[in-house]
N, C-alpha and C positions, 0 to 999 in steps of 0.2 A: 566253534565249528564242529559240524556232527560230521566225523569222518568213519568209512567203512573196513569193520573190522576185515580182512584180507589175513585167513591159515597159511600160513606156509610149511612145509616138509620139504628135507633133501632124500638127493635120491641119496643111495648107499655110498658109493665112490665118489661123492661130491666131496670139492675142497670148500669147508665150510670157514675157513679162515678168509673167502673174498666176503663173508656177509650177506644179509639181508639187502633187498634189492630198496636203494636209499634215495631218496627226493636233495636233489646238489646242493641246493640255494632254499631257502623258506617261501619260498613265490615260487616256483619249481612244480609246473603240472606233470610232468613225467618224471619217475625213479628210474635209475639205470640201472639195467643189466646186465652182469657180466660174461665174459664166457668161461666156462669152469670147463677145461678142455681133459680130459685123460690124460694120466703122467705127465699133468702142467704143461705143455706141449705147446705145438700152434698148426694154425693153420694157415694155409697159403693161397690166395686166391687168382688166379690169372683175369686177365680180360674178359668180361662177360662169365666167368663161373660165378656157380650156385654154391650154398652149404649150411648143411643144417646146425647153426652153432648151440653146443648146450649151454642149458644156464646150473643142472645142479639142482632143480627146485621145479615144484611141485603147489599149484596151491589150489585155494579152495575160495571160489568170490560169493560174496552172499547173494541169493535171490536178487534179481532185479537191477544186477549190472554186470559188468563185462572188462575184461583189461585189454584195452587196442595196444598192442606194440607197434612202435613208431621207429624210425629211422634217427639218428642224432644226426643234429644238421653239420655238425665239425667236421665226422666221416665223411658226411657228403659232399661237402664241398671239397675238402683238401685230399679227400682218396677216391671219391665218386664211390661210396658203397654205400646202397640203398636196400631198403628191403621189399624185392620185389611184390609181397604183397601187403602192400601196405597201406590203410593200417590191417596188422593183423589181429584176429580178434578171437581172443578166449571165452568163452562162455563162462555161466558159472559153474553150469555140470560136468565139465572137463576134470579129469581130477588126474592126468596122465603127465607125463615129462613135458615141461617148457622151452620148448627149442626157437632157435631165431633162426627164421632164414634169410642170412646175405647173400645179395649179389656185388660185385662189383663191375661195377656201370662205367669206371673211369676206364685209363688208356695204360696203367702203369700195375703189376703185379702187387697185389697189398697183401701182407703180412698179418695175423692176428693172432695175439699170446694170452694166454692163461691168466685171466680176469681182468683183461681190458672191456672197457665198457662197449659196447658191439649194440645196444638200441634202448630203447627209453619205455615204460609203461603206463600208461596212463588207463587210472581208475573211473569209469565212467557209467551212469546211468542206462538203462535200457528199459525203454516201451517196447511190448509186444503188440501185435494192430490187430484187430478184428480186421478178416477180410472179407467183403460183400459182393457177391457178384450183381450188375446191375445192368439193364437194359441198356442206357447212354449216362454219359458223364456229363456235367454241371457245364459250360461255356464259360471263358475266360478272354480276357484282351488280350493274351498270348497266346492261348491256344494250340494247337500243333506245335508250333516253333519251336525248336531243339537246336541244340551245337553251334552255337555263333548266332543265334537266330534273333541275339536282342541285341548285337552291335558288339564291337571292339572297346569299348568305355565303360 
């Protein structure tokens, strides 16, 4: 398997003892990351807040793909914290701090400490499109239909 080399740097006050951001399981499309909080610390989230969690790290993707950061489905279900823009998507000319931004979606105050795993990254491909502007577009059996438009099944 021809895997993509992926730079990483910390930032300066990163705790470098949580690691490189690690794939859980061998069959495992997304590595988790942690949050490397300032003075090992936490953070606390009420109902419906935002916050930008650090990860500590810094990378570099090669031409021609992108890391989406994902939600991990455990938080979601058992704390409702999701990331509200999700997937989030790093380019590969990004070369600035890696923040995650949680919400929590659930009903109960959640808690987060200094290198819990807080979202997941996934390594992915990316096509750029040539765009054309054109007089009418091509006709289809669907055609207009959007949002519900081809049934509940």
């Amino acid at each position: 398997m021809n895997r993509p080399r992926v730079e990483i740097t910390w930032e300066p006050e990163a705790d470098r003892d949580l690691g490189l951001p690690a794939y859980a399981t061998e069959g495992a499309a997304g590595a988790d990351l942690r949050a490397n909080l300032p003075d090992r610390g936490t953070v606390t989230l009420a109902p419906g807040a935002r916050a930008l969690i650090p990860t500590g790290l810094r990378l570099a993707l090669p031409e021609g793909y992108e890391a989406q950061i994902r939600p991990r489905s455990g938080l979601a279900l058992k704390h409702g914290l999701t990331l509200p823009n999700a997937p989030g998507t790093i380019d590969a000319d990004y070369r600035g701090p890696l923040g995650v931004i949680v919400m929590n979606a659930g009903s109960e105050t959640v808690r987060l400490s200094h290198g819990d795993r807080v979202a997941q990254m996934v390594i992915a491909p990316v096509v750029q499109a040539h765009f054309a502007e054109v007089a009418a577009l091509d006709a289809t059996p669907r055609g207009s239909g959007g949002f519900g438009s081809t049934g509940r099944r």
